[in-house]
Backbone bond lengths (Angstrom), bond angles and torsions (degrees), N, CA, C in turn:
res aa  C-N    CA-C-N  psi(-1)  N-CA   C-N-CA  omega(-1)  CA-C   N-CA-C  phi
1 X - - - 1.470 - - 1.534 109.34 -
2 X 1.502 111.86 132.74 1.576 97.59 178.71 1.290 118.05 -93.54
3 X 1.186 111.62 155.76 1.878 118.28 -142.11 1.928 81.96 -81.82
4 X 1.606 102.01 165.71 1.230 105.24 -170.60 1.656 97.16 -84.58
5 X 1.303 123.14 -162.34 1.239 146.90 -150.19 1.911 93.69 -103.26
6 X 1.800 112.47 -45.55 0.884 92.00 176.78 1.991 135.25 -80.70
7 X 1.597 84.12 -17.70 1.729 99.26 173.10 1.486 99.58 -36.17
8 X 2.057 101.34 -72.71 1.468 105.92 -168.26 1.688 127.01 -47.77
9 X 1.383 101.86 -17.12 1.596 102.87 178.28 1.725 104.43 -76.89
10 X 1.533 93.72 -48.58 1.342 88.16 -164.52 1.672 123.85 -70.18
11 X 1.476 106.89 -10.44 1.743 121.34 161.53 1.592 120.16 -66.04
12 X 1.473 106.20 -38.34 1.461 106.99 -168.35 1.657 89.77 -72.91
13 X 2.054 127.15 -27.23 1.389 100.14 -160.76 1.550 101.61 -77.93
14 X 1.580 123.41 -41.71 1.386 125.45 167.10 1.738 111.79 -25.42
15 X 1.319 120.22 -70.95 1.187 124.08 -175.83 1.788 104.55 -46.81
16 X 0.986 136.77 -67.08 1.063 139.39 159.16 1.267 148.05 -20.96
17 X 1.646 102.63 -54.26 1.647 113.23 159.65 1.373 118.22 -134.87
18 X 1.203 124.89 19.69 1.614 127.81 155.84 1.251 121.43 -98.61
19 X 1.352 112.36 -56.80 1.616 115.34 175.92 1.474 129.96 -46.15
20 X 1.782 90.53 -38.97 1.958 81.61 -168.08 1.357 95.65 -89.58
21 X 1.723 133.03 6.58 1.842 114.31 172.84 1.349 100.74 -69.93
22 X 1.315 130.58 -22.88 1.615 118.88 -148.80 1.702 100.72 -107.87
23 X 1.239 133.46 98.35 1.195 141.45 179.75 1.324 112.57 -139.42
24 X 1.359 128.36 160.83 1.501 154.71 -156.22 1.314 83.58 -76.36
25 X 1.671 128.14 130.80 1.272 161.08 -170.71 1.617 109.50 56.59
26 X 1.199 144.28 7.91 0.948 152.91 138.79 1.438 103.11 15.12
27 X 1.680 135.20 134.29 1.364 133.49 161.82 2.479 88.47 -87.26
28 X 1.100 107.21 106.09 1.274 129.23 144.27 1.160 123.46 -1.76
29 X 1.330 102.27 -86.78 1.520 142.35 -157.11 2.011 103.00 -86.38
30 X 1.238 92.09 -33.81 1.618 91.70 167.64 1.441 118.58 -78.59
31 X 1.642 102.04 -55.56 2.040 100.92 159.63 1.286 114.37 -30.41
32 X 1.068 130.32 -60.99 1.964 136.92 -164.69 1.687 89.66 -65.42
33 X 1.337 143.24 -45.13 1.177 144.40 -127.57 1.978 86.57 -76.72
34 X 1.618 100.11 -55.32 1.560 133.52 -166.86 1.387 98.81 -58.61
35 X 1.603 107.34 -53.66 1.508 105.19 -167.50 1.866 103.32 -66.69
36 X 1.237 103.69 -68.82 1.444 98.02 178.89 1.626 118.27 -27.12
37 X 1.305 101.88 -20.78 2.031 90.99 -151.81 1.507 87.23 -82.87
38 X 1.983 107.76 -46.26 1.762 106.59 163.92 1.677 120.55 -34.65
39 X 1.800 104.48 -51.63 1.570 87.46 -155.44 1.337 109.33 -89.21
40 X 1.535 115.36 25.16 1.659 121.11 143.02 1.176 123.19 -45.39
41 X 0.773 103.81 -62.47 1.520 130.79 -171.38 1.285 98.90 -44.15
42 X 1.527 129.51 -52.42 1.615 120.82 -174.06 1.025 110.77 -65.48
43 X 1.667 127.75 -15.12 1.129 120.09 -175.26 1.577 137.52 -82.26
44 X 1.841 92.92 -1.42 1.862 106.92 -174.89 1.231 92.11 -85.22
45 X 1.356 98.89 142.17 1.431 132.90 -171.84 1.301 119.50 44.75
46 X 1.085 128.63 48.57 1.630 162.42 170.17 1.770 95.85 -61.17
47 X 1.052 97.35 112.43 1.641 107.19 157.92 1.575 126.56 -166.38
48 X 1.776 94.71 -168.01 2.103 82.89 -173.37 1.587 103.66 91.70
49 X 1.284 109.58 -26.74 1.261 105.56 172.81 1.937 121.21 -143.27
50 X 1.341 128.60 169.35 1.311 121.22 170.52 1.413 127.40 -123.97
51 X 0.946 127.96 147.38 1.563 124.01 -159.17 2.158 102.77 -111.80
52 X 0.989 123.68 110.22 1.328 126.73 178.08 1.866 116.65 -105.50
53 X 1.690 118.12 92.66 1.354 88.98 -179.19 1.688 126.34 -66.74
54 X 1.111 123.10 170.52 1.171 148.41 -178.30 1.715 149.97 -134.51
55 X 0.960 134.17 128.40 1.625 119.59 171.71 1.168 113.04 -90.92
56 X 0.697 118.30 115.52 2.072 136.29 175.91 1.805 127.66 -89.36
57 X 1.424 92.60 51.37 1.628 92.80 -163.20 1.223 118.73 95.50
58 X 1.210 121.15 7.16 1.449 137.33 -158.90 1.638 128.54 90.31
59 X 1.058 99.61 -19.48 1.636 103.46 160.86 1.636 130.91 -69.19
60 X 1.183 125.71 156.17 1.316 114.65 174.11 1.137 119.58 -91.96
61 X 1.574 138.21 135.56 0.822 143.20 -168.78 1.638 125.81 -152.25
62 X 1.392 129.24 135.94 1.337 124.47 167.46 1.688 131.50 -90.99
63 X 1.250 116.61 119.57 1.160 130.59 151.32 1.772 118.99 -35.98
64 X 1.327 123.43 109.73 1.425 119.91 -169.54 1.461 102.79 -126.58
65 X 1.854 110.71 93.79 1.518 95.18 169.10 1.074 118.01 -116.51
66 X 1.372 99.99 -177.51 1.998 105.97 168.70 1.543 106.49 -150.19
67 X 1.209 97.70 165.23 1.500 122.19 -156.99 1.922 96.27 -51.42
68 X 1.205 105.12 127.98 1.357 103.03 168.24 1.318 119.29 92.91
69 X 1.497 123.03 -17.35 1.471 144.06 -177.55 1.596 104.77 -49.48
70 X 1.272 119.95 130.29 1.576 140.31 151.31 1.515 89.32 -37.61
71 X 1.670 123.11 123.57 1.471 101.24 146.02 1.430 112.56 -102.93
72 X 1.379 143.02 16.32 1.074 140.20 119.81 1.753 145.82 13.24
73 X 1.563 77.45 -60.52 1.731 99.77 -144.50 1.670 94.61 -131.71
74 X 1.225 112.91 114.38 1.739 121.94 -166.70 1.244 100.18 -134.93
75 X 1.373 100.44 154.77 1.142 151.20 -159.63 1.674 126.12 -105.78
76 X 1.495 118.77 47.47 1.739 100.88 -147.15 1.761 86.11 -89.04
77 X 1.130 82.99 159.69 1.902 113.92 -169.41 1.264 109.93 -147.18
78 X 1.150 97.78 129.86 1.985 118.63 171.52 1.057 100.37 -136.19
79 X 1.534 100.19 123.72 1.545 139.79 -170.76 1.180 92.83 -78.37
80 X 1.362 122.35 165.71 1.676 143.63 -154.94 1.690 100.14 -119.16
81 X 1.342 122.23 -162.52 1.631 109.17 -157.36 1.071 130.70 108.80
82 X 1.902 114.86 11.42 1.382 108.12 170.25 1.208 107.74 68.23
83 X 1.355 146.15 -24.13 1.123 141.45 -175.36 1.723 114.19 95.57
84 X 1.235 82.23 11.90 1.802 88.77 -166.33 1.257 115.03 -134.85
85 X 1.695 114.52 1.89 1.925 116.30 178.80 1.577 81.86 -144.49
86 X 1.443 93.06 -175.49 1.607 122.66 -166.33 1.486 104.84 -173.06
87 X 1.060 106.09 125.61 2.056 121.95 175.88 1.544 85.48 -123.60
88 X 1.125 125.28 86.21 1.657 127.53 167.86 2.047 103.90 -61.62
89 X 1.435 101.01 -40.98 1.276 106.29 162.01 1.576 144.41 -20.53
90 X 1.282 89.33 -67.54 1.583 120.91 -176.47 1.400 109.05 -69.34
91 X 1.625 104.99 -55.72 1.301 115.88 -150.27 1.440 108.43 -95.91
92 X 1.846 118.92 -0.96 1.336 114.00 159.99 1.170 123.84 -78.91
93 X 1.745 106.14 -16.08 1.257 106.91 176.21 0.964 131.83 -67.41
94 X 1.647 100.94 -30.81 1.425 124.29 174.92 1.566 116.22 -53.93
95 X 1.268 108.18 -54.39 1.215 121.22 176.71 1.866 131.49 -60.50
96 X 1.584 71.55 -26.80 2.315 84.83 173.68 1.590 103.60 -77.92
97 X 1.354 101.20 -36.36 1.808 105.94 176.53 1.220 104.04 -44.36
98 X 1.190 106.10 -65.15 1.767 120.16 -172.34 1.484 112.24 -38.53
99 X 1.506 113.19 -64.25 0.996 135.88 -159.46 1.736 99.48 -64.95
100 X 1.305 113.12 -66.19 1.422 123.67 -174.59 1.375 101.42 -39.37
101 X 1.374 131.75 -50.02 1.298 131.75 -152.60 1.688 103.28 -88.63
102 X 1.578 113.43 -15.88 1.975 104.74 172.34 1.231 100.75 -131.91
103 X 1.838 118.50 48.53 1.598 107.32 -179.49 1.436 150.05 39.47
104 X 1.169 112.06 16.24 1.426 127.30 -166.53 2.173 108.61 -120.81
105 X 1.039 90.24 160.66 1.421 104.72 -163.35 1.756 110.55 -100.47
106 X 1.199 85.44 116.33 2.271 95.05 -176.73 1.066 95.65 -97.95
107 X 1.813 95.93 147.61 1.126 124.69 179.46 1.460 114.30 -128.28
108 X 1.402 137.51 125.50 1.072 142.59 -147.86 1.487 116.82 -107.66
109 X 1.016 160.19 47.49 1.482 137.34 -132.70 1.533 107.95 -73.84
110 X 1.095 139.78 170.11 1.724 129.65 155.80 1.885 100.54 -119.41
111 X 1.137 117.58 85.31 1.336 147.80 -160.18 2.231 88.27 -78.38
112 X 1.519 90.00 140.35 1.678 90.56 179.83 1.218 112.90 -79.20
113 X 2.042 109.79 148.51 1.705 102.12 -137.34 1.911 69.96 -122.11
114 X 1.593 97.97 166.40 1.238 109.91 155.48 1.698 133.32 -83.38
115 X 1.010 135.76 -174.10 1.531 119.74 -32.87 2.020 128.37 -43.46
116 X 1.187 100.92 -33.13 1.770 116.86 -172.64 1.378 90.63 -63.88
117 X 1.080 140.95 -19.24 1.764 126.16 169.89 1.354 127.67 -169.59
118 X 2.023 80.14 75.93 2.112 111.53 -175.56 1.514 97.52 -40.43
119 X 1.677 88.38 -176.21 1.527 96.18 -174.82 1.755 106.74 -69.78
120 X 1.501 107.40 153.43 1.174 135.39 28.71 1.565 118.65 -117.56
121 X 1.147 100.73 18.09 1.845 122.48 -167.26 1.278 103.14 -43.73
122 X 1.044 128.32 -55.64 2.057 137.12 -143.06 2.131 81.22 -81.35
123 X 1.087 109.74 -53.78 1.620 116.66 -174.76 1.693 122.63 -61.00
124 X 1.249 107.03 -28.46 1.348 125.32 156.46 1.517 122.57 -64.86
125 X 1.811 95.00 -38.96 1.361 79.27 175.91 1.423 113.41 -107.54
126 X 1.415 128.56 15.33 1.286 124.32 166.28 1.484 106.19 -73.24
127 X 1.602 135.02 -44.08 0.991 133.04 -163.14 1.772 104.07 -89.17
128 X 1.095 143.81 18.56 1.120 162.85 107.86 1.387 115.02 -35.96
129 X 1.263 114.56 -68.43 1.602 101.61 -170.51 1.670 112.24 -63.90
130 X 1.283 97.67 -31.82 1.621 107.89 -175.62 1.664 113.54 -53.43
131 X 1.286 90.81 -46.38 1.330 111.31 -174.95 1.753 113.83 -69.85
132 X 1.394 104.41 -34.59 1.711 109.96 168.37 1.625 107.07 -58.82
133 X 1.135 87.92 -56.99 1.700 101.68 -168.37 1.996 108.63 -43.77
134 X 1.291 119.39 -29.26 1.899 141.90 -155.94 1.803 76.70 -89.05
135 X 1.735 111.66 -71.67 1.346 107.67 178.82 1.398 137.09 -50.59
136 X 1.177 99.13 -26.57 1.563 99.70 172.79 1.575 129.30 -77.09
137 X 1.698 102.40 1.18 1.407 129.01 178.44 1.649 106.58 82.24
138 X 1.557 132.31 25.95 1.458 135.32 -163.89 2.069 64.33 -100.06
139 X 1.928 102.33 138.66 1.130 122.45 -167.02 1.582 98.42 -101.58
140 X 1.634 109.35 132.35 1.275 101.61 -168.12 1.244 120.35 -63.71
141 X 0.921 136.91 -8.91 1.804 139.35 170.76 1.399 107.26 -103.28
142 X 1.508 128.46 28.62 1.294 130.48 124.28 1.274 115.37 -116.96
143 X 1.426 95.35 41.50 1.828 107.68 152.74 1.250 142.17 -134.62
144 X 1.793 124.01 105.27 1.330 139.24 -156.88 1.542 88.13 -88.96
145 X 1.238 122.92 145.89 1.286 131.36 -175.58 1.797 106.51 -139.88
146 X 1.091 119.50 139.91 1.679 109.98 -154.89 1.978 94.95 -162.72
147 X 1.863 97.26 160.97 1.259 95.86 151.27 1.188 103.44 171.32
148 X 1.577 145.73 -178.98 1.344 151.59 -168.40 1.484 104.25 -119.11
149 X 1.491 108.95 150.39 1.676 108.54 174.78 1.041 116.63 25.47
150 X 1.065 148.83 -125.10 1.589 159.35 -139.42 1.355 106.18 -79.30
151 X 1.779 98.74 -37.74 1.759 106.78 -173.94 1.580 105.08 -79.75
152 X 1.523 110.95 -29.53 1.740 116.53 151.08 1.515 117.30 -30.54
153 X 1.122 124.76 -71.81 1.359 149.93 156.18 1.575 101.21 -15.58
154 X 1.104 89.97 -69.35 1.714 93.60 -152.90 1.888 98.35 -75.43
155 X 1.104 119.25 -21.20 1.672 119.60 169.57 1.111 96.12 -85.18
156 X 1.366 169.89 -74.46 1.344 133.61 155.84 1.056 145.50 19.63
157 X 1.446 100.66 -68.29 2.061 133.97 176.46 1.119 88.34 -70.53
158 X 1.302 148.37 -68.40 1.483 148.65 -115.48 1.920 87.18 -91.06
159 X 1.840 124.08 -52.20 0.985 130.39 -158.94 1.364 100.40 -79.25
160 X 1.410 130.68 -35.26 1.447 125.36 157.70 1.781 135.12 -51.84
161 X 1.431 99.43 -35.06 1.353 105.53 172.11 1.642 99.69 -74.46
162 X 0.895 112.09 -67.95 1.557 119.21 165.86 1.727 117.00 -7.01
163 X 0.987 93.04 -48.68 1.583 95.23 -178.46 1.227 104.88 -103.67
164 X 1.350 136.99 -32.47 1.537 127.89 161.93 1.586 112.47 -54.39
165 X 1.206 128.75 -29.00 1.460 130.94 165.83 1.654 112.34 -70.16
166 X 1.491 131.35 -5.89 1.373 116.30 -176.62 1.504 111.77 79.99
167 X 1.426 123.30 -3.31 1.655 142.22 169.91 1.643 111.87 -55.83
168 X 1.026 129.62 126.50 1.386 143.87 156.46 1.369 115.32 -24.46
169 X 1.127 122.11 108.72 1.694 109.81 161.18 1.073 132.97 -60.77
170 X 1.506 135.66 118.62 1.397 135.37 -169.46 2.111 100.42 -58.37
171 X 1.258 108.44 -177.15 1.420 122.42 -172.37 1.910 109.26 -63.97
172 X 1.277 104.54 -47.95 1.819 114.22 -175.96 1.730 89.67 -172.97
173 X 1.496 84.26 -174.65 1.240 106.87 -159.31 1.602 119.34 -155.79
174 X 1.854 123.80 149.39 1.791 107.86 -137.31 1.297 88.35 -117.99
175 X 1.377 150.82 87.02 1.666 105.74 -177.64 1.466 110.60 -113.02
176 X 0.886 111.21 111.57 1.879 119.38 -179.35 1.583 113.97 -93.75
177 X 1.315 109.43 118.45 1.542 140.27 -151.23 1.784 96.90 0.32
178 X 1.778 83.53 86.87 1.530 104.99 170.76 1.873 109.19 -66.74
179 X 1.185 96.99 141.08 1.646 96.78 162.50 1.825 120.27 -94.62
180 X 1.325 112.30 93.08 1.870 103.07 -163.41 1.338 99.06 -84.05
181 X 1.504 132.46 -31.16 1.167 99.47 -172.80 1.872 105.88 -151.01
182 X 1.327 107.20 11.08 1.291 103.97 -177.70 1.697 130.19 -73.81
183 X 1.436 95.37 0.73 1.376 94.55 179.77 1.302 101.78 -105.76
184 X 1.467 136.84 29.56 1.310 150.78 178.60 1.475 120.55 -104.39
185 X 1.506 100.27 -68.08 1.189 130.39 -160.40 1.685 120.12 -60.47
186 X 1.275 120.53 110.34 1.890 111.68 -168.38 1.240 103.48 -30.39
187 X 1.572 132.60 -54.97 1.454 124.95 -139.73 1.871 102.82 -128.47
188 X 1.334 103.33 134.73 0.912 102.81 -172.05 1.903 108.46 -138.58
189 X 1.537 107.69 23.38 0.994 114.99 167.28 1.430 142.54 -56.58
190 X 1.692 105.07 -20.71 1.656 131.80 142.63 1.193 118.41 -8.48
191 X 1.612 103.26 -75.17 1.652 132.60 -158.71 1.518 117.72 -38.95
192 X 0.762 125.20 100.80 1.843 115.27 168.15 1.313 105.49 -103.38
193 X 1.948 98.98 136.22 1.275 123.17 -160.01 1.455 103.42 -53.23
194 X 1.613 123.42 163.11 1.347 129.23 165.53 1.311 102.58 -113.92
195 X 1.581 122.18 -165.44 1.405 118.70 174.11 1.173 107.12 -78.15
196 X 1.558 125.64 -45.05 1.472 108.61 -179.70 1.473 117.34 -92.15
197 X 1.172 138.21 -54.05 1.233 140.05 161.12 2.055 112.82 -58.12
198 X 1.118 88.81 145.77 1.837 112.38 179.54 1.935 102.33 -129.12
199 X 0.820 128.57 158.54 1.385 135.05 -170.04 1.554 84.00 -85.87
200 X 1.319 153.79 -56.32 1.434 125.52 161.48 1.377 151.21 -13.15
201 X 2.055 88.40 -38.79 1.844 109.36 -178.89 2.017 87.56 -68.85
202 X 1.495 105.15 -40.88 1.336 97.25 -158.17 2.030 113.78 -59.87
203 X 1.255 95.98 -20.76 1.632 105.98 -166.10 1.554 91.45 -102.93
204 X 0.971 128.68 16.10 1.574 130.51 162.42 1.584 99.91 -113.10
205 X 1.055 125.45 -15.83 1.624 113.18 -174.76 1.397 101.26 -75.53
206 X 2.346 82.25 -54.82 1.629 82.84 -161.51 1.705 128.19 -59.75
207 X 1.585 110.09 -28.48 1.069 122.37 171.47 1.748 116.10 -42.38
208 X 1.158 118.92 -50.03 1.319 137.20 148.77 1.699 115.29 -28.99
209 X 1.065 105.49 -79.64 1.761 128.20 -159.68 2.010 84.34 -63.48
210 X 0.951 123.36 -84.16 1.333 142.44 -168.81 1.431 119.98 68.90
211 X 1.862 97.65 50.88 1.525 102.68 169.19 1.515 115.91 -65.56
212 X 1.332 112.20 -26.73 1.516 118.48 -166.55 1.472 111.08 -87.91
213 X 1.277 103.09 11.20 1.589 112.29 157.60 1.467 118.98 -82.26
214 X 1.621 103.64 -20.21 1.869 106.88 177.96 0.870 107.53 -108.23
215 X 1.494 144.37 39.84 1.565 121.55 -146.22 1.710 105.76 -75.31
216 X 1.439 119.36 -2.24 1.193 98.87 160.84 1.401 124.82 -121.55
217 X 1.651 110.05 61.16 1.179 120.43 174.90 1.567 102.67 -84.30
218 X 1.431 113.48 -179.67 1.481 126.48 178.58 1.200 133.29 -96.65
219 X 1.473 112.67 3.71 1.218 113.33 135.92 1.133 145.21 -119.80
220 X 1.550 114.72 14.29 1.749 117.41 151.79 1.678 105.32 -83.54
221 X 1.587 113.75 -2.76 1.411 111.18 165.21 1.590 95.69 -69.65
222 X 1.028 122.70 -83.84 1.068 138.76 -162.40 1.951 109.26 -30.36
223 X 1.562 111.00 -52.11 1.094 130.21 168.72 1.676 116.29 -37.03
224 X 1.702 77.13 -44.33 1.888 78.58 -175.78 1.614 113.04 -94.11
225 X 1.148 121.97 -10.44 1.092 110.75 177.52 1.687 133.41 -82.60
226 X 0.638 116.84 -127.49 1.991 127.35 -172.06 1.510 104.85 -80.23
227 X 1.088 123.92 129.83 1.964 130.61 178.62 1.666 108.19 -86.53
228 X 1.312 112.10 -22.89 1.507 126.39 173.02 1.518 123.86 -7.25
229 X 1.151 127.29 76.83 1.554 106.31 179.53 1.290 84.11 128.04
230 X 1.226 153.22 -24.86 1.754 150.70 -173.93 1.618 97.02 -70.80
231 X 1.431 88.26 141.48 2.159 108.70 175.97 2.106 93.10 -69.22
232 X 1.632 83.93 170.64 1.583 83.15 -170.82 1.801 112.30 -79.59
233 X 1.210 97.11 165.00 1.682 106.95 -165.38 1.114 92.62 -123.03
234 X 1.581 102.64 136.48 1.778 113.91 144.34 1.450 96.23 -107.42
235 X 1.291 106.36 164.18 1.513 133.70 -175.74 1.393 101.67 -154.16
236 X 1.326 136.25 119.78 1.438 162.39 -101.92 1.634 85.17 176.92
237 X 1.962 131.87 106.45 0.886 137.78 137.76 1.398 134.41 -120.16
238 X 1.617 129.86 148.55 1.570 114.87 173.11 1.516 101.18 -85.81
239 X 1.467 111.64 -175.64 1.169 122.17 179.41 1.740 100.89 -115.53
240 X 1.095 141.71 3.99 1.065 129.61 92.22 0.890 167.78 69.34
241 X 1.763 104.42 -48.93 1.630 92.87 -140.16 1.942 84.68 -177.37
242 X 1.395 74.78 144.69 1.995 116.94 -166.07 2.022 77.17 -56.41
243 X 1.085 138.73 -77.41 1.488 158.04 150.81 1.288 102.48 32.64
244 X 1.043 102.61 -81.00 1.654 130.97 -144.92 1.275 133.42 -12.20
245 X 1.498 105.49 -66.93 1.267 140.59 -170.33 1.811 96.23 -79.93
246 X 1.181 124.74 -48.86 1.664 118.23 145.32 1.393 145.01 -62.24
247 X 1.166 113.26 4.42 1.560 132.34 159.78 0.934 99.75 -100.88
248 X 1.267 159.33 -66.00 1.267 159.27 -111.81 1.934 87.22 -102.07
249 X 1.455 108.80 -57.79 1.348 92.99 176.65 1.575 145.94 -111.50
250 X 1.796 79.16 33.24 1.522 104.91 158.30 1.623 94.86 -98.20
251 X 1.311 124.53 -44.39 2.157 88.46 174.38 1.437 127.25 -77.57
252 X 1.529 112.04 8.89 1.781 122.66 159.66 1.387 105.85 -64.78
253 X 1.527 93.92 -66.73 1.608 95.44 166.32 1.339 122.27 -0.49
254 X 1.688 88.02 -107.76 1.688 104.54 176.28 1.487 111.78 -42.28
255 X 1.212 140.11 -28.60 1.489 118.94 -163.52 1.660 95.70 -75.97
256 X 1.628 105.99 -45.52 1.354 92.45 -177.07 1.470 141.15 -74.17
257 X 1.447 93.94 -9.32 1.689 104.91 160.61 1.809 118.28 -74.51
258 X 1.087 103.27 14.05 1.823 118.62 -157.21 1.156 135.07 33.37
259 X 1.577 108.13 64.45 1.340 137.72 168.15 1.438 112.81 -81.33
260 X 1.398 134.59 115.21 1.227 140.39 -176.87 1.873 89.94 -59.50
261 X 1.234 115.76 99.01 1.576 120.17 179.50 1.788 110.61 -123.11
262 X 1.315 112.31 135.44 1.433 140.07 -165.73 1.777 107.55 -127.03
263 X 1.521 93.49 91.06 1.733 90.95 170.27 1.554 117.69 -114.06
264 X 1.435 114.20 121.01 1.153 129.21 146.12 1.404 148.84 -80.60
265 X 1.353 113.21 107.73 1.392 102.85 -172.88 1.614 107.57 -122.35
266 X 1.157 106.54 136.31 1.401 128.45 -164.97 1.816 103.41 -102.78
267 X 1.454 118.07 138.56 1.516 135.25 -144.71 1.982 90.06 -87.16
268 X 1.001 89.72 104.85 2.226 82.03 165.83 1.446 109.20 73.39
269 X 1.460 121.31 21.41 1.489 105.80 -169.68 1.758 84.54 -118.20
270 X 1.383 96.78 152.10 1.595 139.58 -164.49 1.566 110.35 -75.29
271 X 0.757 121.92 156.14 2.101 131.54 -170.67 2.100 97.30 -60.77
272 X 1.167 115.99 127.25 1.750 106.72 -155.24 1.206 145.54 11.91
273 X 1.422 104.46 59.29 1.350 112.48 167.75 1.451 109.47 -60.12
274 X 1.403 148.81 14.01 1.025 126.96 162.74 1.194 120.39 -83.17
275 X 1.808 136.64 8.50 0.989 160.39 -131.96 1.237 103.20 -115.86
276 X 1.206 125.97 -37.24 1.442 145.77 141.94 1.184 158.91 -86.05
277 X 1.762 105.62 112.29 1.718 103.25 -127.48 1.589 107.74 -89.82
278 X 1.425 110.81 6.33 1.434 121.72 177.72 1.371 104.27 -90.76
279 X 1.002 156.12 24.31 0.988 136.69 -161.83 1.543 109.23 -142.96
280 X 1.612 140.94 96.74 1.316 142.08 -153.56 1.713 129.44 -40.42
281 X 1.903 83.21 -34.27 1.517 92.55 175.27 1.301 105.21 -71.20
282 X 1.339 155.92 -22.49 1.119 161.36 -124.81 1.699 98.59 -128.42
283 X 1.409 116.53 -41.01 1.668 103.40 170.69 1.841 114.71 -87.62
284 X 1.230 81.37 16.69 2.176 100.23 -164.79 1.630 83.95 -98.69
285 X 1.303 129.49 -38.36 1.269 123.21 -158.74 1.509 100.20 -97.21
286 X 1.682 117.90 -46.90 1.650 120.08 176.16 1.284 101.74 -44.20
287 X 1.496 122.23 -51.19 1.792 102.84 -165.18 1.368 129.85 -82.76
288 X 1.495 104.61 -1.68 1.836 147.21 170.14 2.181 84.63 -51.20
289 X 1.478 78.18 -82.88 1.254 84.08 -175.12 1.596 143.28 -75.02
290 X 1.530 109.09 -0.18 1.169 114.19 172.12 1.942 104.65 -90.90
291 X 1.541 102.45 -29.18 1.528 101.05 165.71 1.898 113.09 -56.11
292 X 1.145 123.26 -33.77 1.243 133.06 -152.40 1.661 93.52 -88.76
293 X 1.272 118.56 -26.46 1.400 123.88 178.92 1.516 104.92 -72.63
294 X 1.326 94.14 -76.34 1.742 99.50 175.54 1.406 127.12 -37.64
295 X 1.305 128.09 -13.88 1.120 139.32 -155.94 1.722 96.05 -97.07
296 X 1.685 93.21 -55.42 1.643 108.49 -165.65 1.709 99.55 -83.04
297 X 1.121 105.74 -5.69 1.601 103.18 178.13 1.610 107.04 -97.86
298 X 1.168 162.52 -21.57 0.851 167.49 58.53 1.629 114.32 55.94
299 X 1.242 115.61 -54.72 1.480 130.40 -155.72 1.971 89.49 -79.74
């Protein structure tokens, strides 16, 4: 399908002013400073939905509802970022989309980012919130568990520890062009650039993140091993995208470990374009996945 008119605008602006901030020695903490001050900005005149903060096991986290929402039945989401930015902005919106369209109530965490707290921090505290969420009596099969790039990653991590703890599996699970293992791996000479990511952004994260300083810790064991026993996954990728060729066979993966697994891949679209709610492919993919909820919520 050829991508609409607005995809192509919105690739040339990525290429333009996303790609070249993220490079090898990068100050981090100043990138996040810039982006945040931008993803203000999405937030004037923000509505349709309400934002409630929260502690999540001790983490911080937002409450994301909308009119009419199950509060029941949630939605937790970890936003993407390398592990090292946050557009709380963008990506609540993302998440009210979601939510609005299968009645159910998102939950946001703001999980500790790198460099100020490398791995294994962000994974500690995903399996924390999960774990608040079980205590607070929210029933694990009214629980969709989801996230983009990195926050892909980390719903992954979170559903693996999860089951290495003897923990309930939530209902399914969202991951939109998850990152499984590139911020690990020595070599990453593979990679061909996307519009927003360049194999540079990736050696500026990882430099940051510095999982691949443990590589034989226990949960890139865990990461790498068997999916066996995980609720069903969609995985939502563009072609696009730095990703690809590692999404695609992280949902081989899972199918062949016999994970009820659902891959979508969308023609020329960019590393989360669902992030952007103007854009056709992007309400083509929300109702992808709000069908995929309803479906697994139901069961």
């Amino acid at each position: 399908m050829t991508p609409s008119f607005q995809s192509r605008l919105y690739k040339m602006l990525l290429r333009r002013m996303v790609r070249p901030a993220l490079y090898p020695g990068v100050d981090m903490p100043a990138v996040r400073r810039r982006m945040e001050k931008a993803d203000a900005l999405s937030r004037l005149g923000e509505r349709g939905f309400d934002r409630e903060a929260v502690s999540a096991g001790g983490v911080p986290a937002e409450w994301i509802r909308t009119p009419g929402a199950d509060p029941d039945v949630v939605f937790l989401y970890f936003h993407g970022g390398g592990f090292c930015l946050r557009t709380p902005g963008m990506h609540g919106q993302l998440v009210a989309r979601i939510c609005q369209g299968s009645g159910i109530t998102g939950l946001m965490p703001d999980y500790r980012l790198a460099p100020e707290h490398p791995f294994p921090a962000a994974f500690e505290d995903g399996l924390a919130v999960y774990r608040w969420l079980l205590d607070e009596g929210v029933a694990p099969e009214k629980i969709v568990i989801g996230g983009d790039s990195a926050g892909g990653e980390l719903t992954l991590g979170t559903l693996l520890q999860a089951r290495q703890a003897g923990l309930p599996m939530p209902a399914c699970a969202v991951l939109l062009s998850p990152g499984i293992d590139a911020l690990h791996r020595p070599d990453i000479s593979g990679l061909k650039a996307g519009a927003s990511l360049s194999p540079g952004s990736i050696i500026a994260f990882r430099e940051s993140f510095q999982a691949h300083k443990q590589p034989n810790h226990p949960i890139l064991k865990l990461m790498a091993g068997s999916l066996v026993g995980l609720p069903p996954l969609l995985f939502q990728v563009g072609t696009d995208e730095l990703l690809f060729d590692e999404v695609t066979a992280a949902a081989k993966r899972a199918k062949a470990d016999g994970v009820p697994t659902t891959l979508e891949i969308y023609d020329d679209m960019p590393h989360v374009f669902q992030v952007s709610a103007s854009l056709p492919e992007s309400k083509r993919a929300v109702g992808k996945i709000v069908g995929f909820i309803e479906r697994n919520l139901l069961k």
